[in-house]
C-alpha positions as CSV (number, residue, x, y, z in Angstrom):
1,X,101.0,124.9,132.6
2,X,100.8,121.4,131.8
3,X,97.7,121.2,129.1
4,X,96.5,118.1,127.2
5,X,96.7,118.4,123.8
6,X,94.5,115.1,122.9
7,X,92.0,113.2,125.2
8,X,92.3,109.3,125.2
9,X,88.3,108.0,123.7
10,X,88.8,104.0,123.9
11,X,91.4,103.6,121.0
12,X,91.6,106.8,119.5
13,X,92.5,110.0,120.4
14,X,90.6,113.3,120.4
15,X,92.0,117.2,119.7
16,X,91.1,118.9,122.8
17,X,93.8,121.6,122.7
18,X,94.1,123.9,119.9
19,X,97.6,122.8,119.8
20,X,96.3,118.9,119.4
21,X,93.7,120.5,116.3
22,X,97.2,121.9,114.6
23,X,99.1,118.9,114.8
24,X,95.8,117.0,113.5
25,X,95.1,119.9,111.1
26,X,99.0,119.6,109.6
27,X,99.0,115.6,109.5
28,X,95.7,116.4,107.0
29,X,97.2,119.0,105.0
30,X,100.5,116.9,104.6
31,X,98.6,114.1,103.1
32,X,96.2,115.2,100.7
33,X,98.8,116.7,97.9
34,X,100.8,113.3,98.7
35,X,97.4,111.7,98.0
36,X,96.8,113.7,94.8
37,X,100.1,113.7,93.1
38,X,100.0,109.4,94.1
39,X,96.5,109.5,92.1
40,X,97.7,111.4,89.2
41,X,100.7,109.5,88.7
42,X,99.6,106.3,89.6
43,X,98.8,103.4,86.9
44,X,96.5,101.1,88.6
45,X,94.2,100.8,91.7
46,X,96.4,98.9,93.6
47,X,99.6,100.5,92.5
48,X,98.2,103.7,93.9
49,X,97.0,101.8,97.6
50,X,100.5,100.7,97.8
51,X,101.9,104.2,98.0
52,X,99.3,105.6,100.1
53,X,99.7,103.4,102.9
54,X,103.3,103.9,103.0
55,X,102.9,107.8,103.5
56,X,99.3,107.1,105.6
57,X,101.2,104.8,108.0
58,X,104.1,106.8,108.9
59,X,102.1,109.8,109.6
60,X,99.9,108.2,111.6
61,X,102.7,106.4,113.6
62,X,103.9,110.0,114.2
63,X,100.4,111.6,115.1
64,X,99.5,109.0,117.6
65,X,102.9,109.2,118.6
66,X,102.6,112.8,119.7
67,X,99.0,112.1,120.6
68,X,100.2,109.5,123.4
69,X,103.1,111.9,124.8
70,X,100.3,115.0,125.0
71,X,97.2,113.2,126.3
């Protein structure tokens, strides 16, 4: 049983599996303590963007990495 787990929609890719909505769901929960322990330590605006992108951008590259494999 070969099943999709994400659904190619132009650029982005779509959960259609409820394996696709965990890996999506994880990626989400992974970021927002990263996200909230960058804001509470942070000392400026753009000190804060500069660590958040590092951390965005690498779980992205892995979630659309393991959204291209699965679609």
């Amino acid at each position: 049983m070969n099943s999709a787990w994400f659904k190619r929609f132009g650029c982005i890719y779509i959960p259609v599996n409820l394996m696709g909505l965990l890996v999506t769901t994880l990626a989400i929960i992974f970021l927002v303590p990263v996200y909230l322990a960058i804001i509470r330590n942070g000392h400026s605006v753009s000190d804060d963007l500069y660590h958040m992108f590092v951390y965005t951008t690498s779980t992205a590259f892995w979630w659309k990495w393991i959204a291209e494999k699965t679609s």
